[in-house]
C-alpha positions in Angstrom: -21.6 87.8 -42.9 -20.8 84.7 -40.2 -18.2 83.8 -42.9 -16.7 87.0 -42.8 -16.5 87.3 -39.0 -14.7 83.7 -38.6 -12.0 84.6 -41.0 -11.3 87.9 -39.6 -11.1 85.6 -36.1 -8.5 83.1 -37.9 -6.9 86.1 -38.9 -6.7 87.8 -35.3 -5.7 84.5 -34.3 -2.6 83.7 -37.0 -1.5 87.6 -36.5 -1.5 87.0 -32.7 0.2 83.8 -32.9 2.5 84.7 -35.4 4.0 88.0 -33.0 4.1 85.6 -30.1 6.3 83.4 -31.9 8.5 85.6 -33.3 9.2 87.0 -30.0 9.5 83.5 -28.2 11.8 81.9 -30.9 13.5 84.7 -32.2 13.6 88.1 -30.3 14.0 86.6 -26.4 17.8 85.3 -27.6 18.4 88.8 -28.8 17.1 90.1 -25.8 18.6 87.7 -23.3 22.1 87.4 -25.1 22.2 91.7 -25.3 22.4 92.3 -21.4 25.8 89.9 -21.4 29.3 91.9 -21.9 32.3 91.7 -23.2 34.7 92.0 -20.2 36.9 94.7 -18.7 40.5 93.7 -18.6 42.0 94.1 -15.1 45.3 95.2 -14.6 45.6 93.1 -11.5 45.4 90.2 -13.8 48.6 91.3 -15.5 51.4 88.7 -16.5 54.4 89.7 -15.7 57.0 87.1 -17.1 55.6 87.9 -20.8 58.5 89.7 -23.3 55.8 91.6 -25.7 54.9 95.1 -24.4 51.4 96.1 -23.0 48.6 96.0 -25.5 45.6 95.8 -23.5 44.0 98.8 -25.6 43.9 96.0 -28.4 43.0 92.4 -27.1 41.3 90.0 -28.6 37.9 89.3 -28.7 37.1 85.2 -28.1 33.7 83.2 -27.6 34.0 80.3 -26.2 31.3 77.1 -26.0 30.7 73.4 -26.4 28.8 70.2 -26.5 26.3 71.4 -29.2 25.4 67.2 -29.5 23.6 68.0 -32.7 21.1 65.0 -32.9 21.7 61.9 -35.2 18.9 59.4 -36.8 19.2 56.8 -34.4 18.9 59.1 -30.4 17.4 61.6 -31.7 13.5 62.0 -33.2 13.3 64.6 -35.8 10.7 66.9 -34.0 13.6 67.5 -30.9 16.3 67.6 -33.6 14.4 70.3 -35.1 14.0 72.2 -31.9 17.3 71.9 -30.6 18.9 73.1 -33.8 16.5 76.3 -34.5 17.7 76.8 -30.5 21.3 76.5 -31.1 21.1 78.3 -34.2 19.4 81.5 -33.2 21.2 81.7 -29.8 24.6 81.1 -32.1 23.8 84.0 -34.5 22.2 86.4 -32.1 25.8 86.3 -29.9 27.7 86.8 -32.8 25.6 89.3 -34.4 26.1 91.2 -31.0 29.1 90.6 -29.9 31.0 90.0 -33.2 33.9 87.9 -31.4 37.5 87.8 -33.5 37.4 84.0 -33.2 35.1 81.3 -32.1 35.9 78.1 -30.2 33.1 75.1 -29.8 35.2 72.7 -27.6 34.1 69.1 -28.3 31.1 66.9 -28.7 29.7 68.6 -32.2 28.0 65.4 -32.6 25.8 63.3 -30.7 26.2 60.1 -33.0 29.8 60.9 -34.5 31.5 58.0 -32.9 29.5 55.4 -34.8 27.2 56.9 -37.1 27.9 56.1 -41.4 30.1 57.8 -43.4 26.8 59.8 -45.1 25.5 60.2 -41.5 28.6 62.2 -40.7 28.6 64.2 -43.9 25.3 65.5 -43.0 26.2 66.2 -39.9 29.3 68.0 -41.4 26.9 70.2 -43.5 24.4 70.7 -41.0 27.0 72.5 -38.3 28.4 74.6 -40.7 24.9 75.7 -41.6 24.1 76.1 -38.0 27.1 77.8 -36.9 28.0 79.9 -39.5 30.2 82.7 -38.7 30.3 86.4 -40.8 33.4 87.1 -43.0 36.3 88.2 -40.4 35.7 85.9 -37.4 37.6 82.3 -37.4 35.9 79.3 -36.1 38.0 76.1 -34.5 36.6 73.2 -33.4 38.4 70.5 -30.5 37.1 66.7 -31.0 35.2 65.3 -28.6 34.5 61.7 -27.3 30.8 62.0 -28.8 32.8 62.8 -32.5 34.8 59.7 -32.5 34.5 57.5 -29.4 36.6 57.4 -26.3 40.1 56.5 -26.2 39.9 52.4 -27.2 37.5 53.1 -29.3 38.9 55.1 -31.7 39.9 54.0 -34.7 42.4 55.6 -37.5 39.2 56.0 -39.7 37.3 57.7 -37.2 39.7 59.9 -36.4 40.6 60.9 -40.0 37.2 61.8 -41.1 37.0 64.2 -38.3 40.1 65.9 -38.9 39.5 65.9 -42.6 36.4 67.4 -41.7 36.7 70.2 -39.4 40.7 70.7 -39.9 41.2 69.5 -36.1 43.7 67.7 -35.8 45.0 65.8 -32.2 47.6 69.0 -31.3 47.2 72.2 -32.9 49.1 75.6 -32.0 47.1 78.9 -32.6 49.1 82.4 -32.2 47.4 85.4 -32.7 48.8 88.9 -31.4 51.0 86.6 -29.6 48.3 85.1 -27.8 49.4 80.9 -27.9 46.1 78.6 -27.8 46.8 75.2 -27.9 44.0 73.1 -28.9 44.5 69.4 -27.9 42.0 66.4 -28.2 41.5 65.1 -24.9 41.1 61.6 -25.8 44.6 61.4 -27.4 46.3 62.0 -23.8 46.2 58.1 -22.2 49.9 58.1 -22.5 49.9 54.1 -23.7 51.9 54.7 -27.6 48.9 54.6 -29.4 48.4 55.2 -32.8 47.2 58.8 -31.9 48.8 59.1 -28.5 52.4 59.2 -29.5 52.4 61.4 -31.9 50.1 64.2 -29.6 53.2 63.9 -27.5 55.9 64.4 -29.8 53.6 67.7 -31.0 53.1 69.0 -27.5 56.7 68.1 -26.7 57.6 70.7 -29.9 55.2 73.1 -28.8 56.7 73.0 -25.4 60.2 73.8 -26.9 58.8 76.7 -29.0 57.5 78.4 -25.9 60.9 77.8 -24.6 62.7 79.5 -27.0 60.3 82.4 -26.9 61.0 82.4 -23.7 64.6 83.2 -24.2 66.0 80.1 -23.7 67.9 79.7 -26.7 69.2 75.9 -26.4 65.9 74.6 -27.3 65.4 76.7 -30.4 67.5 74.4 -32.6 65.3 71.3 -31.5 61.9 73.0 -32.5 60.5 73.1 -36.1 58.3 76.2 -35.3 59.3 79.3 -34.2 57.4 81.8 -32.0 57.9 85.7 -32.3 56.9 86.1 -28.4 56.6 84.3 -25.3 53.1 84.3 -23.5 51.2 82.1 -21.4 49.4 79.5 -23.2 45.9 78.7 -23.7 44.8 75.1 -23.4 41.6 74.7 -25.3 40.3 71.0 -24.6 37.0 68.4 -24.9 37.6 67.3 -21.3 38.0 69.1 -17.9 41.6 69.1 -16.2 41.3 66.3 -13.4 39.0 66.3 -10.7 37.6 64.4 -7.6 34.3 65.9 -7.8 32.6 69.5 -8.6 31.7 69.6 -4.8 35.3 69.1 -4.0 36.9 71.3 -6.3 34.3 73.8 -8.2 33.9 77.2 -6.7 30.6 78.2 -5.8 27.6 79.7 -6.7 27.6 78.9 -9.8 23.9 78.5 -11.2 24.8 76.4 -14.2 26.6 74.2 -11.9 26.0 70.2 -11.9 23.0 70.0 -9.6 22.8 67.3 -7.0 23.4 64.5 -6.9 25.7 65.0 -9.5 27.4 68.3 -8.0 28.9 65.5 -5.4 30.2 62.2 -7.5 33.2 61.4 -8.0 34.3 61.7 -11.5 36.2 58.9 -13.2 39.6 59.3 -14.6 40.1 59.4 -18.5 36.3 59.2 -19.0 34.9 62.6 -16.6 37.9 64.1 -16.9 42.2 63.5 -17.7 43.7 61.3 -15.9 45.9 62.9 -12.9 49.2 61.8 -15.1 48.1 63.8 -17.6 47.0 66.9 -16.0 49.5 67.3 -14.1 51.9 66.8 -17.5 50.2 69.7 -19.2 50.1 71.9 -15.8 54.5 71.3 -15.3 55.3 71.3 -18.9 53.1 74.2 -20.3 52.0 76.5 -16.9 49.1 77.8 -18.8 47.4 80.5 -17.9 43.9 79.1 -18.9 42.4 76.0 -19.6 39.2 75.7 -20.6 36.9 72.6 -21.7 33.2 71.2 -21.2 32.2 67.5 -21.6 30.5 67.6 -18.3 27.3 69.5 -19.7 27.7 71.8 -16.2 29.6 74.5 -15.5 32.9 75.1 -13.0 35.6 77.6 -12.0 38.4 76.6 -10.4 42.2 77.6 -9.7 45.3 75.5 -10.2 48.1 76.2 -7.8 51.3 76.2 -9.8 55.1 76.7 -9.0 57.0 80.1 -8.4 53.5 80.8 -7.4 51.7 80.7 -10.2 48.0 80.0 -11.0 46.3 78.6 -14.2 42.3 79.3 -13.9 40.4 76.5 -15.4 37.2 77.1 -17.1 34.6 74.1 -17.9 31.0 75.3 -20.0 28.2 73.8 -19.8 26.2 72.4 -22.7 25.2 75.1 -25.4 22.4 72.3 -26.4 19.1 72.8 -24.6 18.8 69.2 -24.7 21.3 68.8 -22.2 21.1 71.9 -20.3 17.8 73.3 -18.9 20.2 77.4 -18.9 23.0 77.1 -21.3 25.7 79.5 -21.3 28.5 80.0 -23.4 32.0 82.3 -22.1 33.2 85.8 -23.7 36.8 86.4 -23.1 39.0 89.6 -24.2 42.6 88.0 -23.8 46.2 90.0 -25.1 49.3 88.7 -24.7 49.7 89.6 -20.5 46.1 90.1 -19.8 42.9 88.4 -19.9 39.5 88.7 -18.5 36.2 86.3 -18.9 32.4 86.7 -18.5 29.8 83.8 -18.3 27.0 84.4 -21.0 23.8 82.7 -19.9 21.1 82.1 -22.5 17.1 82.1 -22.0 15.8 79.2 -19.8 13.6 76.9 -21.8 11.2 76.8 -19.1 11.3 80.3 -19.1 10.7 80.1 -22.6 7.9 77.4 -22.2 6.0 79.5 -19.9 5.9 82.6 -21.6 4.3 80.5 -25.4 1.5 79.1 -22.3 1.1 82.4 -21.0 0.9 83.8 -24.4 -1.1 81.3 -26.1 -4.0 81.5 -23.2 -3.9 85.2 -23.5 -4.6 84.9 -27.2 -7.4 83.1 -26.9 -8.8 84.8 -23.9 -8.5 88.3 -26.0 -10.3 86.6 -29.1 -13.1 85.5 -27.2 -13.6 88.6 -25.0 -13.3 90.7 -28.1 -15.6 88.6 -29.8 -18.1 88.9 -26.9 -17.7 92.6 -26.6 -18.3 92.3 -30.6 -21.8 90.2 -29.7 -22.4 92.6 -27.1 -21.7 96.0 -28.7 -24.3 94.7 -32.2 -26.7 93.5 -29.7 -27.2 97.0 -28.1 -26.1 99.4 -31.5 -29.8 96.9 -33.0 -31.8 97.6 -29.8 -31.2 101.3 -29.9 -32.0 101.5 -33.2 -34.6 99.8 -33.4 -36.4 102.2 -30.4 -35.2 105.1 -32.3 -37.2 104.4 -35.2 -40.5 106.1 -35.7 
């Protein structure tokens, strides 16, 4: 009978357990990722200087994030790579399960070990992101490089770059036009500007991009020096690894911003060509491309800030903050509904893991105290049902 009692316990116990679970690792990023929005497009925010006609009543629908870091055999111990992963995974699928976005950007830094890990090393990593990431039938993923995926600028070599563009079909410059909506996706580290083996020819692509826009701009003498052709001029979109130059998130980053760097951080000055692009080259893709947006992360902390351009112009820079928990106590990730003249963005935060730490304490004590009340009430309820009995009988 004592036998039968202490398995129904363990059973209590596994069922309880089991629901907590499933609503601490699985059903909060459901939850949590549900009460973010796709934006409202504001007709404030029009472009004007655009030749395609409105179609706001059909924009597209982006997600945006970066520095996933997934863990490699030498930083990272196989209990937090597991973690981290299940993390990124279910908060991954339960945004695009939701939101079902047209396309999908992840903006650097796939890898935590990419930049020196074996060539077996990296083809598990390869397999493991496409498993983690996997998007439905219908919605395009792109990925940028990052410094973490190959090394920074002087340390990249021909084979690490290669493997990564083999890989994850990213190369250095890439032009993306959809519903006349130009993203440019550039890898940040390929913008020092010295010749290099991966420098010059990101120029010579961005310099034929440039003329493309050109042309679609109506300027017809640079349409016989470009080998692509554009149907319509818009705004581009630059979709980068690192943030648009800087002095410091205090300095430049508007505020509140709760994924923000936190102090000290928030206030130190961030180096040139290893925080962020160099001024040279900012201001290069600012004068030559006057995007409209240009978003990136390597920082792990979030920012918004404005870029004053001429004829009065603005680009609005974007950086997101880590999407790995391992780096970012509140990751977020951005949803964006973008046409051709139009564009608006929303800031997707994801559950806090202390939030989620508390809440598996909370639970777990409240398990246990329900078992052993319930088994007390259990004593307790025998107890007196025996007694009564037992002065009942004749």
């Amino acid at each position: 009978m004592r036998n039968k009692k202490k398995s129904w316990i363990l059973i209590k116990f596994f069922i309880l357990l089991s629901l907590l679970f499933l609503y601490c690792e699985y059903c909060i990023y459901y939850l949590v990722i549900f009460q973010c929005k796709w934006p409202k497009l504001n007709e404030n925010n029009k472009e004007l200087n655009v030749t395609v006609q409105n179609n706001d009543d059909q924009p597209l629908k982006v997600m945006l994030l970066a520095d996933t870091h997934l863990l490699g055999p030498i930083k990272g111990h196989w209990l937090d790579k597991l973690k981290r992963e299940w993390q990124m995974n279910r908060a991954f699928q339960a945004a695009v399960t939701i939101h079902s976005p047209d396309i999908i950007f992840i903006l650097g830094d796939l890898t935590d070990e990419g930049s020196w890990c074996s060539k077996q090393e990296f083809n598990n990593y390869v397999n493991r992101f496409y498993k983690l990431f996997k998007t439905p039938e219908g919605t395009d993923l792109y990925v940028v490089a990052g410094n973490h995926d190959m090394g920074f600028h002087y340390g990249i070599t021909p084979y690490l770059n290669e493997r990564f563009v083999l890989a994850f079909s990213a190369p250095s410059v890439k032009l993306i036009s959809i519903k006349d909506i130009h993203f440019i996706l550039i890898n940040s580290m390929a913008l020092e500007g010295d010749g290099c083996f991966l420098c010059r020819p990101t120029e010579l692509q961005l310099n034929n991009i440039q003329k493309s826009l050109k042309c679609a701009k109506g300027l017809k003498e640079y349409c016989h020096q470009t080998s692509g052709h554009l149907s319509q001029y818009s705004r581009p979109i630059i979709l980068q690894h690192f943030p648009l130059y800087r002095e410091s998130d205090a300095k430049r980053c508007e505020q509140p911003d709760p994924d923000g760097a936190p102090e000290p951080i928030f206030s130190e000055v961030l180096r040139e060509r290893v925080d962020c692009l160099s001024k040279e080259s900012t201001y290069a893709l600012l004068n030559d491309f006057v995007p409209r947006l240009a978003i990136g992360g390597h920082t792990h902390h979030s920012c918004h800030r404005k870029h004053k351009l001429k004829n009065n112009l603005l680009t609005e820079e974007y950086s997101i903050s880590s999407f790995s928990w391992r780096n970012k106590e509140n990751p977020s990730f951005l949803l964006a509904k973008i046409t051709a003249n139009n564009y608006a963005i929303a800031k997707c935060h994801m559950p806090r893991e202390n939030t989620v730490n508390i809440l598996w304490i909370i639970g777990f004590i409240s398990t246990v105290a329900y078992i052993t009340l319930s088994e007390r009430n259990s004593r307790r309820r025998s107890w007196f049902y025996m007694h009564y009995f037992r002065r009942k009988k004749p």
